[in-house]
N, CA, C and O of each residue as an XYZ file, in Angstrom:
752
protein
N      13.036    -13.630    -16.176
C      12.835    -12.734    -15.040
C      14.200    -12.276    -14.521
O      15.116    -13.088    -14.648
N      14.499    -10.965    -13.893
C      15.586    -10.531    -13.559
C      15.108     -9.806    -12.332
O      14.061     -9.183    -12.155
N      16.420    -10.101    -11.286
C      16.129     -9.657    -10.269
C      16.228     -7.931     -9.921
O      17.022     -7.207    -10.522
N      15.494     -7.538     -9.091
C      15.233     -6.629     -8.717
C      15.476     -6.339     -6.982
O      14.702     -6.917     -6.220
N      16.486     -5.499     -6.434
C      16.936     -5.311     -5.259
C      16.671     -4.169     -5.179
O      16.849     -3.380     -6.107
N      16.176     -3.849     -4.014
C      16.043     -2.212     -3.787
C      16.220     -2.096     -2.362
O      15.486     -2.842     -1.713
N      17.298     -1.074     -1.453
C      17.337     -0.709     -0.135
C      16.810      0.466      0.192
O      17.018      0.962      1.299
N      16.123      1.007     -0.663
C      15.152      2.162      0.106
C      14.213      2.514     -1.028
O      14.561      2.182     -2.161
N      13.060      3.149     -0.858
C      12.180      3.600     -2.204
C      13.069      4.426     -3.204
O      14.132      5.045     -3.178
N      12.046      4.099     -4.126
C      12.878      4.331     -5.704
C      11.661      4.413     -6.625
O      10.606      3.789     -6.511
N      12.029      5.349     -7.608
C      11.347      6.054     -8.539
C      11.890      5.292     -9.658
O      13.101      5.100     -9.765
N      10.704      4.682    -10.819
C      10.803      4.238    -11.870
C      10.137      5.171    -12.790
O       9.358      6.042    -12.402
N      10.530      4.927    -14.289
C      10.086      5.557    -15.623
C       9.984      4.197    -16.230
O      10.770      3.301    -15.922
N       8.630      3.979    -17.437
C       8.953      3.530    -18.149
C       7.499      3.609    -19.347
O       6.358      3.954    -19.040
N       8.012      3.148    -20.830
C       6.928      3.369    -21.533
C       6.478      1.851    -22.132
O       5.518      1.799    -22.901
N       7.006      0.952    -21.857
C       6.556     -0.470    -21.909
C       6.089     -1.482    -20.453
O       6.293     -1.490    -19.239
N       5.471     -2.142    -21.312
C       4.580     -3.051    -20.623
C       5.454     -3.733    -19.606
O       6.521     -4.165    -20.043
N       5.220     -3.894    -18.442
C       5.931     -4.975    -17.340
C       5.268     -4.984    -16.396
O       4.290     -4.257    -16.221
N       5.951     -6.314    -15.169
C       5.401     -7.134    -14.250
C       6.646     -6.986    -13.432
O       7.772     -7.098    -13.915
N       6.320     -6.652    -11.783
C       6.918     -6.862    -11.111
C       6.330     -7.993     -9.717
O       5.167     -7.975     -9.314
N       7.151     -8.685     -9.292
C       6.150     -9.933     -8.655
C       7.904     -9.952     -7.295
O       9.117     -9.771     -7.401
N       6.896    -10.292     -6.184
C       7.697    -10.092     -4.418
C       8.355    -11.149     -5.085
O       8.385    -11.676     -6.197
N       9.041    -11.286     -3.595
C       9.843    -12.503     -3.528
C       9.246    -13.838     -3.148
O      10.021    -14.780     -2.981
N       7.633    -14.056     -2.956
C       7.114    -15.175     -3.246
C       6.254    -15.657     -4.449
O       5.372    -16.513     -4.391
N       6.686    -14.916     -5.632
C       6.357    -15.364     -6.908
C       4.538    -14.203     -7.299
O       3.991    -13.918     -8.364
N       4.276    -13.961     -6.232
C       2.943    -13.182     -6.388
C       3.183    -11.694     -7.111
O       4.141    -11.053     -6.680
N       2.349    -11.071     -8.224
C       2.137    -10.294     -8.933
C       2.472     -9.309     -7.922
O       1.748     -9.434     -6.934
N       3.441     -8.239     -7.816
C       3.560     -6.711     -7.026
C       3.060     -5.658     -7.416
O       2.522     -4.795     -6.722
N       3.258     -5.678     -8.920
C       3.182     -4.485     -9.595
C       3.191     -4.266    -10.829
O       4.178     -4.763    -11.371
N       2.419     -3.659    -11.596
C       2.063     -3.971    -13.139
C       2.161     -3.035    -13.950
O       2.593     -2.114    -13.258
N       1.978     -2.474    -15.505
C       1.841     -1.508    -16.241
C       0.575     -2.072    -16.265
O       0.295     -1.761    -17.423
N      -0.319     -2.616    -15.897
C      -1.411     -2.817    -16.026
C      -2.497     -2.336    -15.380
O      -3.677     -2.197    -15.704
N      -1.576     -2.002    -13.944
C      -2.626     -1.323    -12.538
C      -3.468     -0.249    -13.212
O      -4.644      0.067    -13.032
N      -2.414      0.286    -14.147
C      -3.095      1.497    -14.796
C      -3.041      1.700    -16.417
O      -2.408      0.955    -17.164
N      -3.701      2.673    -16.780
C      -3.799      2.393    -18.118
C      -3.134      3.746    -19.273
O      -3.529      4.186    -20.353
N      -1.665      4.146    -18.149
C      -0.927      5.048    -18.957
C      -0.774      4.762    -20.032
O      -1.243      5.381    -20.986
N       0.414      3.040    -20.135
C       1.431      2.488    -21.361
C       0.275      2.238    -22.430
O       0.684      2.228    -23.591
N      -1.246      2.012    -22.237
C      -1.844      1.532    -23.120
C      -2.321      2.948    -23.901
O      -2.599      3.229    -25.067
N      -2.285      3.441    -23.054
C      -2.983      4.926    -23.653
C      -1.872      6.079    -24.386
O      -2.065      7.253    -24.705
N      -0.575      5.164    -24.509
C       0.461      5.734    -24.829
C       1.386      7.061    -24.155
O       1.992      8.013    -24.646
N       1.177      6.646    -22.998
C       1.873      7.541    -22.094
C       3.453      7.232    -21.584
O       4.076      6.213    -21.883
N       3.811      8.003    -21.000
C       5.067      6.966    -20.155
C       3.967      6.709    -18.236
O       2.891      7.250    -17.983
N       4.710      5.819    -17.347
C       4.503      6.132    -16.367
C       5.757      6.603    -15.005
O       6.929      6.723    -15.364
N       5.595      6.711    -14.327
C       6.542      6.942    -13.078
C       5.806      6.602    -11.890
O       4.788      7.198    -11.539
N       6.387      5.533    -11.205
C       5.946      4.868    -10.192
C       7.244      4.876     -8.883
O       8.402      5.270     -9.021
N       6.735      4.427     -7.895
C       7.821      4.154     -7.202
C       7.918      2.746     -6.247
O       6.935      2.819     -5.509
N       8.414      1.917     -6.037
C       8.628      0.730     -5.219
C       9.392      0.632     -4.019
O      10.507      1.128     -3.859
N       8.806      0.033     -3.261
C       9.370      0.283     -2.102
C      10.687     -0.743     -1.977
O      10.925     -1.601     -2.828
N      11.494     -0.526     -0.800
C      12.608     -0.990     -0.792
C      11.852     -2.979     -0.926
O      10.649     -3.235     -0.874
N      12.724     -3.803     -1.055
C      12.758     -5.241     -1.223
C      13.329     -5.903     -2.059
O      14.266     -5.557     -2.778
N      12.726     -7.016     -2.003
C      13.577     -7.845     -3.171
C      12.261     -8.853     -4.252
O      11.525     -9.812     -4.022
N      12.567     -7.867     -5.584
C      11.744     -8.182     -6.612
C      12.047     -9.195     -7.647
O      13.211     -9.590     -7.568
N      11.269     -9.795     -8.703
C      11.762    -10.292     -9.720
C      10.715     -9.310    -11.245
O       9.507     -9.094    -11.351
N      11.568     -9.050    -11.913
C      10.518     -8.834    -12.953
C      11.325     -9.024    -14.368
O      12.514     -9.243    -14.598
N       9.975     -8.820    -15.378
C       9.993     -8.589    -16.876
C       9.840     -7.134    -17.127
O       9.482     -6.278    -16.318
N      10.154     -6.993    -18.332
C       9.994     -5.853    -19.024
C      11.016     -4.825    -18.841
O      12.166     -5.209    -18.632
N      10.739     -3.447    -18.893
C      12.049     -2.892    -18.787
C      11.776     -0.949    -18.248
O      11.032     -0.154    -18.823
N      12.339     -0.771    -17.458
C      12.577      0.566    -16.892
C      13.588      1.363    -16.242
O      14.516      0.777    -15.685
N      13.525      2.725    -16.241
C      14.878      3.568    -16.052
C      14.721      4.004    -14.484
O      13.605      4.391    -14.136
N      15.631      3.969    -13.648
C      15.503      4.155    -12.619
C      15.553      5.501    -12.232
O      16.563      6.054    -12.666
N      14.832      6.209    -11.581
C      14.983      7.758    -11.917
C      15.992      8.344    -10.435
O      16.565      7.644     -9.601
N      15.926      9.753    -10.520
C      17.484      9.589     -9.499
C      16.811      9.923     -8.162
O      17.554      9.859     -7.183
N      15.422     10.300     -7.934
C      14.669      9.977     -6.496
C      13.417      9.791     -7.315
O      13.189      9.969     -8.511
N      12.389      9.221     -5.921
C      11.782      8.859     -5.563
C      10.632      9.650     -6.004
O      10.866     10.848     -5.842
N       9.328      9.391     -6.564
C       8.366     10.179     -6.843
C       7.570     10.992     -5.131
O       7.265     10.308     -4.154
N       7.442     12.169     -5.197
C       7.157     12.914     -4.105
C       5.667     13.122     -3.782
O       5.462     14.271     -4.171
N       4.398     12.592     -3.233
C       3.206     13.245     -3.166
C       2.974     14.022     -2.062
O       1.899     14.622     -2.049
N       4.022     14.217     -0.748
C       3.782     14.961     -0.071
C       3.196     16.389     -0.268
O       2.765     16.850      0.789
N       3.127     16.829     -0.848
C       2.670     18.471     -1.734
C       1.522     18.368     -1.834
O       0.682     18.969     -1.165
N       1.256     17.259     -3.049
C      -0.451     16.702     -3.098
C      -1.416     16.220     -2.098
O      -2.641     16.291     -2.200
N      -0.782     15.750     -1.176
C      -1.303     15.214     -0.116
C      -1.240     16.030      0.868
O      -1.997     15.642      1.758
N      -0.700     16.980      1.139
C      -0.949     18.064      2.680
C      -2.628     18.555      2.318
O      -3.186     19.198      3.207
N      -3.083     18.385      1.584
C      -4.796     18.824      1.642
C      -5.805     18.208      1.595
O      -6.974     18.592      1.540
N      -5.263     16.985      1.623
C      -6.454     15.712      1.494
C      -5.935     14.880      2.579
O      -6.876     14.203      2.992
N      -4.921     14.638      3.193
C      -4.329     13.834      4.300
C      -4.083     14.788      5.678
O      -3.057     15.111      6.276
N      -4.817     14.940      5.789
C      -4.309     16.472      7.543
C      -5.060     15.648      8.044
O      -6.284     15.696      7.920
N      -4.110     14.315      9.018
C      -4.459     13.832     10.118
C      -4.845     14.815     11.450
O      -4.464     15.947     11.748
N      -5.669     13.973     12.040
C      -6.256     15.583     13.777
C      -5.033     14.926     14.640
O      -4.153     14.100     14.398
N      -5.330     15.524     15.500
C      -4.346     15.081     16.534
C      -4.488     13.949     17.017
O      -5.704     13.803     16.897
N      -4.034     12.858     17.573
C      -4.087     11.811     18.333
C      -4.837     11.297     18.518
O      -4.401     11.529     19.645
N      -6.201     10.371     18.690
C      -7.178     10.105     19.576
C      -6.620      9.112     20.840
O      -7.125      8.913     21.944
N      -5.673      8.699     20.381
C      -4.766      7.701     21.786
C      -3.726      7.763     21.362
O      -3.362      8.577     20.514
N      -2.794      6.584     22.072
C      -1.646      6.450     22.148
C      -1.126      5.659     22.796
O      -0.485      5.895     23.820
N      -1.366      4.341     22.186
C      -0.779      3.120     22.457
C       0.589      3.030     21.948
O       1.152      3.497     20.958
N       1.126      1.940     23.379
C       2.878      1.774     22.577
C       2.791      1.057     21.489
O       2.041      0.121     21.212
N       3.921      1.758     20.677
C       3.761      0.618     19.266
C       4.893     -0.020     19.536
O       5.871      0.508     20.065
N       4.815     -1.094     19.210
C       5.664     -2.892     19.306
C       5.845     -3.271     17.966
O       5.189     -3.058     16.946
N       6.994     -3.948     18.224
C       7.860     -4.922     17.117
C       6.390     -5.564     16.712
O       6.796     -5.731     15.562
N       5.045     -6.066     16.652
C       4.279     -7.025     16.493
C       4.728     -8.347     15.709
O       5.313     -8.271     14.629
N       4.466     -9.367     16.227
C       4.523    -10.851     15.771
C       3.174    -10.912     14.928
O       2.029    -10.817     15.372
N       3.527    -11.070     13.771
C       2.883    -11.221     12.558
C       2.464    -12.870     12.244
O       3.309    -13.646     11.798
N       1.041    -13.302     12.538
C       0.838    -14.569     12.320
C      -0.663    -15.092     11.427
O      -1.810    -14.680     11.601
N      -0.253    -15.943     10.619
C      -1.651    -16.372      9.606
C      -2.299    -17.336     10.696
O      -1.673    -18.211     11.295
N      -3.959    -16.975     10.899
C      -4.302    -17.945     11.399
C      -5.859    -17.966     10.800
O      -5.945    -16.982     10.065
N      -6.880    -18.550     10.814
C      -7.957    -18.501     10.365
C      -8.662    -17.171     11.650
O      -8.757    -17.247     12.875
N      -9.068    -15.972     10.617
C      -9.838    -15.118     11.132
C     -10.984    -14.300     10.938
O     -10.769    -13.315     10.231
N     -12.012    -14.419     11.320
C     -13.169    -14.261     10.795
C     -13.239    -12.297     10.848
O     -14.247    -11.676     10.509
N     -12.270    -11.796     11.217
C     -12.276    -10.388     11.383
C     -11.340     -9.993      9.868
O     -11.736     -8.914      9.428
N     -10.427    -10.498      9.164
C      -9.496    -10.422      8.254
C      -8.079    -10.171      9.235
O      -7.086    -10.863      9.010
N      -8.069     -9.403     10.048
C      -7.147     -8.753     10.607
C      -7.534     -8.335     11.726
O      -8.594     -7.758     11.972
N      -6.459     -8.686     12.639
C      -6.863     -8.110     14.504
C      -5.801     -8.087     15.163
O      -5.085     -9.019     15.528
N      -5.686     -6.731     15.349
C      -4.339     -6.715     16.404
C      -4.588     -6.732     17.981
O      -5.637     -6.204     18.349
N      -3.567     -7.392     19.171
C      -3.638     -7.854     20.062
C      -2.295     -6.565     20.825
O      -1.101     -6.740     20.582
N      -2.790     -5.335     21.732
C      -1.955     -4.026     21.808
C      -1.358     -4.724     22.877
O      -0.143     -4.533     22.840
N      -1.662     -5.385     23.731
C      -1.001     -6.202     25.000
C      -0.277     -7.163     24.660
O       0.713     -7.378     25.359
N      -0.490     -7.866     23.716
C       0.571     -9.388     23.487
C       1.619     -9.177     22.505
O       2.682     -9.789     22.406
N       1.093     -8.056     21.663
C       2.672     -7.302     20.628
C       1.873     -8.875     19.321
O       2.690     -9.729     18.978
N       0.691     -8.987     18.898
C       0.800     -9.887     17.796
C      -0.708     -9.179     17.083
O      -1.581     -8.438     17.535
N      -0.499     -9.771     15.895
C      -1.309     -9.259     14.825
C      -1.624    -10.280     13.876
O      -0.809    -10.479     12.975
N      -3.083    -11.227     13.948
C      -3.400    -12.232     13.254
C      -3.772    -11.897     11.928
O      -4.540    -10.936     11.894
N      -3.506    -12.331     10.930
C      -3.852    -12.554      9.653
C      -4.816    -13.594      9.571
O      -4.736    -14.659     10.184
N      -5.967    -13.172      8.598
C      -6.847    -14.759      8.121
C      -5.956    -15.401      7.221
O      -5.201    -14.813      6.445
N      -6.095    -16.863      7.379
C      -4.779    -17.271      6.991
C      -5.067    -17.207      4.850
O      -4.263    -17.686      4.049
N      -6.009    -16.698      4.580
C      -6.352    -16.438      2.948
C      -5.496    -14.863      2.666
O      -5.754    -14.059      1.770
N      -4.617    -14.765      3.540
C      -4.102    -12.978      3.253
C      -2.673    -13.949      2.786
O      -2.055    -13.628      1.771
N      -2.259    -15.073      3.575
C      -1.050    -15.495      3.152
C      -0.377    -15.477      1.362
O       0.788    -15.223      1.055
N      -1.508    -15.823      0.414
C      -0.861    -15.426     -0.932
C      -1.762    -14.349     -1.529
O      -2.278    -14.338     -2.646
N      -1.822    -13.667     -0.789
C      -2.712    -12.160     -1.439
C      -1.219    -11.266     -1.815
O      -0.150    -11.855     -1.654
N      -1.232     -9.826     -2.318
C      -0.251     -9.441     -2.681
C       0.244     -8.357     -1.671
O      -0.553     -7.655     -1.048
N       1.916     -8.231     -1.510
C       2.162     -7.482     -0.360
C       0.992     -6.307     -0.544
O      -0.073     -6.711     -0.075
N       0.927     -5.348     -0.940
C       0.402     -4.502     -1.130
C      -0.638     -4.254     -0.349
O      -0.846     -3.324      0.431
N      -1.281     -5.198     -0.641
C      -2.985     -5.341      0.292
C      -2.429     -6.079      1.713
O      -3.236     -6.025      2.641
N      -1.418     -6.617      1.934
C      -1.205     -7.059      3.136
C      -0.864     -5.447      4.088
O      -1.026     -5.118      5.263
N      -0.450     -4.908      3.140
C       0.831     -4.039      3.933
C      -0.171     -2.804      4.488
O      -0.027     -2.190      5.545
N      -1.310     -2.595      3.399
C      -2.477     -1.435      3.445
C      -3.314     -2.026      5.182
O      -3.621     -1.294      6.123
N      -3.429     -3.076      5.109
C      -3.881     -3.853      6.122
C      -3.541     -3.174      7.313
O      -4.082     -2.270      7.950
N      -2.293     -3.976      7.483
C      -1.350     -3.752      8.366
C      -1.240     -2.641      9.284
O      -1.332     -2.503     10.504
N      -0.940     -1.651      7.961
C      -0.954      0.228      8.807
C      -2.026      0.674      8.845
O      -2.024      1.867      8.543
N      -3.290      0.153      9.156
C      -4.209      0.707      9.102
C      -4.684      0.168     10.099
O      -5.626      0.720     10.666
N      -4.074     -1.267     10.667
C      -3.934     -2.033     12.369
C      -3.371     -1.245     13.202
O      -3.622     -1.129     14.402
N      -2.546     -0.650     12.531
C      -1.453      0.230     13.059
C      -1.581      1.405     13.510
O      -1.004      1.877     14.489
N      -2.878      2.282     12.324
C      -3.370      3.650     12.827
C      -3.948      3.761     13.946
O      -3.999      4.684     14.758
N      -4.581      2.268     13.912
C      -5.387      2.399     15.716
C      -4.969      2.346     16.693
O      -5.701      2.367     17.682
N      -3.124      2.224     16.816
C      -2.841      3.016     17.930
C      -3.167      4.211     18.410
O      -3.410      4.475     19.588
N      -3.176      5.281     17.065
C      -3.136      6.509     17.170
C      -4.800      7.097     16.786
O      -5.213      8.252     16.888
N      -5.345      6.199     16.447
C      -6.810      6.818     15.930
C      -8.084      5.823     16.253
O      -7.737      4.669     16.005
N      -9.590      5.895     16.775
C     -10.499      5.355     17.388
C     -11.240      4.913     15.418
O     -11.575      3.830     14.940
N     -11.232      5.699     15.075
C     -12.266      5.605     14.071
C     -11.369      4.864     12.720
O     -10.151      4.924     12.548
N     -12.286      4.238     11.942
C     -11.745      3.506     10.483
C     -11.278      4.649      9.404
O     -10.329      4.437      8.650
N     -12.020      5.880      9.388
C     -11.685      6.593      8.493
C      -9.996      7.148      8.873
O      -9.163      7.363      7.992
N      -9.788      7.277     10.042
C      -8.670      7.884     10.282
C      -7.370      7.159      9.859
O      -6.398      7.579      9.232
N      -7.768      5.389     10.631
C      -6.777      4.971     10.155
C      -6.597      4.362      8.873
O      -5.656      3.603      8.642
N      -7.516      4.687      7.990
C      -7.782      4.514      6.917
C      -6.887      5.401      6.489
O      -5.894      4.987      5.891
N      -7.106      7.027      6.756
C      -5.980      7.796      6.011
C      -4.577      7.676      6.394
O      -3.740      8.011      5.555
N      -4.086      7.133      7.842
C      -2.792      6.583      8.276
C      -2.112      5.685      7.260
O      -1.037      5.853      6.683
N      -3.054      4.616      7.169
C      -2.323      3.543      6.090
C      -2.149      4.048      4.543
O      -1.295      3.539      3.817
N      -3.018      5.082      4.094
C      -2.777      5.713      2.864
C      -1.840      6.530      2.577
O      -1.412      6.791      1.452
N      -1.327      7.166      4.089
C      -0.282      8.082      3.854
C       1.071      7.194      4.315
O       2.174      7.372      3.797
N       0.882      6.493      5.069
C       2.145      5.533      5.427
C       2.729      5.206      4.017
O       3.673      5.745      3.439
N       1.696      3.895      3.498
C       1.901      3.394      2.156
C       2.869      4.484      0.978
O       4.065      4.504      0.688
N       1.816      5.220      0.572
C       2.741      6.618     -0.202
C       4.239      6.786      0.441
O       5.223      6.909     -0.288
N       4.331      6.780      1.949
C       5.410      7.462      2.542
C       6.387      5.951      2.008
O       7.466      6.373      1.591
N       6.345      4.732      1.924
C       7.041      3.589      1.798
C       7.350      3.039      0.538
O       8.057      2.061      0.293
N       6.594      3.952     -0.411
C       7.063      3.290     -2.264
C       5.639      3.026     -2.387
O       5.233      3.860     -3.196
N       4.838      2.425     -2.071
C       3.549      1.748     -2.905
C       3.109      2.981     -3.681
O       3.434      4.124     -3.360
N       2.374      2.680     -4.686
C       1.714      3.473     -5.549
C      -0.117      3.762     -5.442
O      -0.887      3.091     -4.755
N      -0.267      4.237     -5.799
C      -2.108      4.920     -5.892
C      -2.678      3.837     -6.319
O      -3.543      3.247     -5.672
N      -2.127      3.360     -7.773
C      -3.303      2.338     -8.318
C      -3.266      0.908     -6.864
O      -4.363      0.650     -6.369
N      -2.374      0.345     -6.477
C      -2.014     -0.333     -5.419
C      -3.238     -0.069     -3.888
O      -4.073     -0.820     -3.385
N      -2.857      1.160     -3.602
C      -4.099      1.268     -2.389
C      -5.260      1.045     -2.836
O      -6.062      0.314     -2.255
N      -5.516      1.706     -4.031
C      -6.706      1.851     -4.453
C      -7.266      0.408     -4.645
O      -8.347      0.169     -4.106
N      -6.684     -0.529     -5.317
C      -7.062     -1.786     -5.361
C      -7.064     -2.643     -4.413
O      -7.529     -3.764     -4.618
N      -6.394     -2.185     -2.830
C      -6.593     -2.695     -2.013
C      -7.890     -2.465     -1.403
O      -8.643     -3.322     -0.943
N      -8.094     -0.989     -1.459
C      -9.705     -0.709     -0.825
C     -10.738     -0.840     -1.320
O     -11.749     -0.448     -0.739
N     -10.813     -1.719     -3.135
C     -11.617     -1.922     -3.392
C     -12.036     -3.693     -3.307
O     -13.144     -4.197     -3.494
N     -10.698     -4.399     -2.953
C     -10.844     -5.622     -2.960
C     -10.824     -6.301     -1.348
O     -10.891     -7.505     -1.100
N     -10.708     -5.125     -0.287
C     -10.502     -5.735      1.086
C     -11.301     -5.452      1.988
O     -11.474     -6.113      3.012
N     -12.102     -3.997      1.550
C     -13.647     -3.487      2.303
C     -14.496     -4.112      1.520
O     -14.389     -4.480      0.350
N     -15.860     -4.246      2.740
C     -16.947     -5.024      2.503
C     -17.969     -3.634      1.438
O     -18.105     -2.430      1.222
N     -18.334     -4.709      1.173
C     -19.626     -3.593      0.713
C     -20.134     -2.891      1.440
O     -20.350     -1.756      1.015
N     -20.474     -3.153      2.568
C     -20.862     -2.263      3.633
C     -20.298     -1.106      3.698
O     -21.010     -0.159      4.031
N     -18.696     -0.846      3.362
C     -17.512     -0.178      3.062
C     -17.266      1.062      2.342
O     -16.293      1.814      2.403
N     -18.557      1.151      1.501
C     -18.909      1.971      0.571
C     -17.794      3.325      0.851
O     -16.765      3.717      0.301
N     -18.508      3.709      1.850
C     -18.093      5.466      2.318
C     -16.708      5.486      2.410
O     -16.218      6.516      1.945
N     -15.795      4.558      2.929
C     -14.965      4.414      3.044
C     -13.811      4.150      1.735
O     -12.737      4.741      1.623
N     -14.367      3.083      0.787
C     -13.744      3.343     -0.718
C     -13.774      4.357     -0.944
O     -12.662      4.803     -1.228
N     -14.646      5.130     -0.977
C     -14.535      6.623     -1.710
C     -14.099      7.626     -1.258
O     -13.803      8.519     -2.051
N     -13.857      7.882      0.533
C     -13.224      8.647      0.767
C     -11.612      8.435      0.402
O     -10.793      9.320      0.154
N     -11.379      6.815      0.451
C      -9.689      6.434     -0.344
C      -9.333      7.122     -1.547
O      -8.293      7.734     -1.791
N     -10.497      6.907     -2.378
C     -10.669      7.263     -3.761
C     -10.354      8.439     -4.075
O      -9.373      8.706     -4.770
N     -11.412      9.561     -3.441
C     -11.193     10.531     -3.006
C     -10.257     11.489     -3.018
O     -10.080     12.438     -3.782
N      -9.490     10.992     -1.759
C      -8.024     11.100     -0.836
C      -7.158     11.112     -2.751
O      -6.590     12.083     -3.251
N      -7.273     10.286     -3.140
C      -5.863      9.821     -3.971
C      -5.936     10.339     -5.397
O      -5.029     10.187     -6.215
N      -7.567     11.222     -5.733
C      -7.585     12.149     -6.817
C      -6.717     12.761     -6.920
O      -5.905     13.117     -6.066
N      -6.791     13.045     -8.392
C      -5.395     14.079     -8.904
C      -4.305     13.595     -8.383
O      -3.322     14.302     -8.604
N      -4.027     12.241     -7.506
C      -2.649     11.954     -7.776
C      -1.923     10.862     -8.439
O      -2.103      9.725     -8.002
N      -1.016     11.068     -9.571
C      -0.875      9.903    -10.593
C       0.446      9.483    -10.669
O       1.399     10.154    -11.066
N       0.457      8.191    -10.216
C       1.983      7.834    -10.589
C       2.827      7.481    -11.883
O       4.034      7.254    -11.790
């Protein structure tokens, strides 16, 4: 394994197989999410700034893959529905029968403590989507907040996508697919 440092998002190429895994040993990121390298493609992905370890091998490209273009027609947030202050939040695992609940008065944001070795990715989709509800009443909205945040921070498509299929309930349905949706026609 070789380390991997990154201080801001960054655009990768590559046409072989690899694994990129955080800095607590958990899987980040794969040629596997998707099924370019198998189908004999190259891919281009991008990672967000941190500190990685991986195998395999790729060219660092000289920016960052762009979906803003693709996304001004499927992501046109409305205006505001509120506007809560946003806070530093204190980030804490505790057993939670909600998965996730943010607290807008105390500046903290509980984790069920089973998110602790899940992969950033799905933590992070979480997170800004705790986050949209400063700015938005409804799930779909901040549903598209955390989809466009994410994109805006390095994560990749196959990444959300596997977050919204492994972190909404079944009940959730409408909501996978408007993600789904949202992230057609765009390929990293």
């Amino acid at each position: 394994m070789r380390d991997l440092i990154l201080e801001k998002k960054t655009g990768f190429l590559t046409s072989v197989p690899f694994e990129i895994y955080d800095s607590r040993g958990i899987l980040f990121y794969s040629s596997d999410f998707t099924q370019h390298i198998d189908r004999g493609f190259t891919l281009k992905f991008n990672m967000p700034s941190g500190k990685y370890k991986y195998n395999g091998s790729f060219v660092k490209l000289d920016k960052p893959l762009d979906f803003s273009s693709l996304l001004i027609n499927k992501i046109s947030l409305p205006p505001k529905q509120r506007d809560y202050n946003l806070k530093n939040y204190k980030i804490v695992f505790r057993p939670n029968k909600n998965k996730c609940s943010i607290f807008y008065n105390s500046g903290l944001i509980i984790f069920d403590t089973s998110f602790k070795r899940e992969p950033l990715y799905k933590n992070f989709a979480i997170y800004y989507h705790e986050i949209g509800h400063h700015f938005y009443k409804t799930e779909k909205y901040a549903d598209w907040f955390a989809t466009k945040k994410m994109l805006d921070q390095g994560f990749n498509v196959s990444q959300i996508k596997l977050t919204a299929l492994t972190s909404l309930s079944e009940k959730s349905i409408d909501r996978k697919e408007a993600i789904f949706d949202m992230l057609t026609n765009i390929d990293e």
